[in-house]
N, C-alpha and C positions, 0 to 999 in steps of 0.2 A: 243675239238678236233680242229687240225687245217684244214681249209678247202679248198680242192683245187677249185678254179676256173677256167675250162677253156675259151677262151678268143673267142672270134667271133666278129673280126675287119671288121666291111662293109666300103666299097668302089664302089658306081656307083652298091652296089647292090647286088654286088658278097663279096667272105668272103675272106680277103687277109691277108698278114703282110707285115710288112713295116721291114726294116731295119735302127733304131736310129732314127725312126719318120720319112723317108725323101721317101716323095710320091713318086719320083720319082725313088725310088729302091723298088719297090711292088712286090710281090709272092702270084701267085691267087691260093686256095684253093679247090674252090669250087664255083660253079655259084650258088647254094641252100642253103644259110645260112640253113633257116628253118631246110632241110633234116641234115645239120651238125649239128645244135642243137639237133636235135633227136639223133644224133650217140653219142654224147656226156653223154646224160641223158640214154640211155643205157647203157655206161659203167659205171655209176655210181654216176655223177656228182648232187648236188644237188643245187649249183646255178650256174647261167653263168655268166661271163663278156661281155658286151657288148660295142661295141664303134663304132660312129658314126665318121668314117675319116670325110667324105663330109661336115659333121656337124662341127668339128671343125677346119675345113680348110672357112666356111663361114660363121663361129661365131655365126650359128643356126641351129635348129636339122633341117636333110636330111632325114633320112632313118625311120621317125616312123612308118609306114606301115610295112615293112621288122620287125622291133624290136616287134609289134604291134603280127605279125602272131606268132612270136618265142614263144613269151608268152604264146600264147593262145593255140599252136600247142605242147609245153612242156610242160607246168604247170609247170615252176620250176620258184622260186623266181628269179630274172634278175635283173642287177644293167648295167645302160647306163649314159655314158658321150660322150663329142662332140658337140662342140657352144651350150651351153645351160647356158646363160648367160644374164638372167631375172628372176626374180618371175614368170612373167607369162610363162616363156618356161619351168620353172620348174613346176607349175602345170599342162599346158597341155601336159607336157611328162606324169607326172604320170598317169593321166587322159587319155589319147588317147592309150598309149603303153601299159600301166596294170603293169611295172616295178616298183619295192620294191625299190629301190635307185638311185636316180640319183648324177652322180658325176660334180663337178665343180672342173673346177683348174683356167684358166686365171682370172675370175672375183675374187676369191678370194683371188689373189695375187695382184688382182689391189685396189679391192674395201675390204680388208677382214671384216670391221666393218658391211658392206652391207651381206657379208656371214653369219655373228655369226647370224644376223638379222634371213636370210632366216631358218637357223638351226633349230632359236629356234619355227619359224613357222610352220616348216615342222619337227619337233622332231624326230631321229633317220631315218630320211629317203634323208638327203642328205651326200655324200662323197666327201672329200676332195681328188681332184687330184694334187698331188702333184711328177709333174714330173721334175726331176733333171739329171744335167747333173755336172758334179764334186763338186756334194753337193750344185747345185744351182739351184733354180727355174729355169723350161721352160716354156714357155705360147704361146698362140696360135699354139696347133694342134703340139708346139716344135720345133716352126720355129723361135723364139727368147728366148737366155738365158738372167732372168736378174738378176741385181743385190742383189735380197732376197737369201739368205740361208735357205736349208730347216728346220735347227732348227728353227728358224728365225719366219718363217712362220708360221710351227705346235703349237709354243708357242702361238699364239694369240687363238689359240682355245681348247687349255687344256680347261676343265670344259664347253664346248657348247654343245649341246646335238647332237653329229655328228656320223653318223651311222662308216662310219670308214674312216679313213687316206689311201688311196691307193698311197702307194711311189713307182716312179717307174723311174728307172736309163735307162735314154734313151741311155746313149752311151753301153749299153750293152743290149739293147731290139733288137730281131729278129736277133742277130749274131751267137749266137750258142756258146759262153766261157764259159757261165758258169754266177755267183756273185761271184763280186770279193770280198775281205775280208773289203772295207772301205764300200760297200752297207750295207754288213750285218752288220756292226756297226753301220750304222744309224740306219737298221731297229730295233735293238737291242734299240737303243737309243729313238727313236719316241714311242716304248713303254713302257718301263722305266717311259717318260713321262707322262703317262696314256693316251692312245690313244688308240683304236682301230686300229691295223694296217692289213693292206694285202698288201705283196712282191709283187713285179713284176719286170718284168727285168731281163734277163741272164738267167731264171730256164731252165736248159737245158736235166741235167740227174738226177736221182736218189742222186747221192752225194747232188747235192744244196738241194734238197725235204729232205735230211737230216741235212742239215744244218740248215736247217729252221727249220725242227724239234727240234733239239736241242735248239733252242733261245727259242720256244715255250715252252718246258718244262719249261724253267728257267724264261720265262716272258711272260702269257697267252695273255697277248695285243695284242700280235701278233697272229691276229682271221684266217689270211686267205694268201693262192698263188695263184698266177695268173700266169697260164704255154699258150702261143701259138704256137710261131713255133714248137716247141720241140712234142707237140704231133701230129703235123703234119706231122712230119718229120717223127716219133715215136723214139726219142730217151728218151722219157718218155710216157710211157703205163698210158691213165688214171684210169683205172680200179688197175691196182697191184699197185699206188703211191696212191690211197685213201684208197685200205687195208693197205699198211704199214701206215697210215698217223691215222688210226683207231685202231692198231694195240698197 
C-alpha cells in the first residue's frame, strides 16, 4: 500500500511550513507539535515526517527534545532529517529521539561514498533526502542548487541498503499547485530504478494522491507521500486520502 505521511516541519519549536524552503516566508501551524502529532495519528496516519528546519539551517540537529516527546507521546514509527550530517549525529538522533529513520541529503550529495558507508552501518534505517529543484540537487536546508542531477545522485545508491529515497521538488513545496507532470516522471523514474521512493512536494488535493496512486500500481517502489500544507489547509483530509489510498 502506498503510505501517506503527514509532515510536522519544526521551526524555534512551533510546527510551520515554509514556502520553496525559504525561512523567510513561514506559516505557523501550531505552537504544540506534540498535540498536532496526536491529531494526525488519529486520523489515521501511521508514520510521520518529521524535519528539523533549525537543524538544517545549522547543519545539526535543534529540535530532538520536541522530536524526542512526538515519539514517545505517538508511538508511531517517525522518520527526521535536518543537519544531521555525521555518524555520530546519526546515532545520537536515533538514540536520543527513538525515530525509525533518519534522513540525510547535503552530506550525501557532497560526500555520497561516506553515505553508502553510513547505509550499510546503519541498514534500512537511513534515507536519502533528495531535494530538487528543476531536477537538480538542493543542499543545505535548499538555500543552494547544485550542479548533481537527481538521476545522477539516486544512481550511486541503487543496491545500498537505504530505508527509502524521499524526492522532494522544492519549487513546488508549500505553494498549493499541485505535481507538475516532470516530478512525477521522476518519481516514476527513481523507482523503476529500484528505490524505495516517497513523494513530496506539491501534493495538494486528492487528484495528485491519485496520481500517485496510479505510478504505485504500476511501480510498488514507490512506498510512500508526504502531504503538509495541504492538510493544513484541509484541501486534503487525512483520514479519507488513507482510506482511498487502502482502498
Amino acid at each position: 500500500m502506498l503510505q501517506l505521511l503527514p509532515a510536522i516541519d519544526l521551526l524555534e519549536g512551533r510546527c510551520v511550513r515554509l514556502r520553496q524552503g525559504n525561512y523567510d516566508d513561514s506559516t505557523v501551524f501550531s505552537d504544540d507539535p506534540v498535540e498536532m502529532a496526536m491529531k494526525w495519528k488519529n486520523e489515521g496516519a501511521e508514520r510521520l515526517h518529521l524535519v528539523d528546519l533549525d537543524g538544517a539551517r545549522a547543519g545539526k540537529p535543534v529540535n530532538q527534545d520536541v522530536v524526542r516527546r512526538i515519539v514517545e507521546t505517538t508511538g508511531l514509527p517517525c522518520q527526521l532529517g535536518g543537519g544531521i550530517r555525521s555518524e555520530e549525529s546519526v546515532r545520537s538522533t536515533l538514540e536520543v529521539t527513538g525515530v525509525d529513520r533518519v534522513i540525510i541529503g547535503t552530506k550525501a550529495l557532497r560526500e555520497p561514498d561516506w553515505f553508502a558507508g553510513i547505509c550499510r552501518n546503519f541498514p534500512g534505517k537511513l534515507a536519502l533526502g533528495l531535494d530538487a529543484k528543476n531536477s537538480m540537487v538542493a543542499t543545505d536546508g535548499w538555500l543552494e542548487v547544485s550542479e548533481v542531477s537527481v538521476k545522477e545522485l539516486a544512481q550511486r545508491f541503487v543496491g545500498v541498503p537505504i530505508a527509502a529515497v524521499i524526492y522532494t521538488n522544492i519549487a513546488n513545496d508549500g505553494m498549493m499547485q499541485g505535481i507538475d507532470q516532470q516530478t512525477l516522471d521522476d518519481f516514476r523514474m527513481l523507482a523503476e530504478m529500484g528505490l524505495p521512493v516517497i513523494a513530496s512536494g506539491g501534493v495538494t488535493t486528492m487528484k495528485d494522491i491519485e496520481a500517485l496512486k496510479k505510478i504505485h500500481d504500476d511501480q510498488p517502489g514507490l512506498i510512500g507521500v508526504i502531504t503538509g500544507r495541504a492538510i493544513y489547509e484541509g484541501t486534503i483530509r487525512v483520514r479519507e486520502s488513507i482510506e482511498f489510498l487502502r482502498s
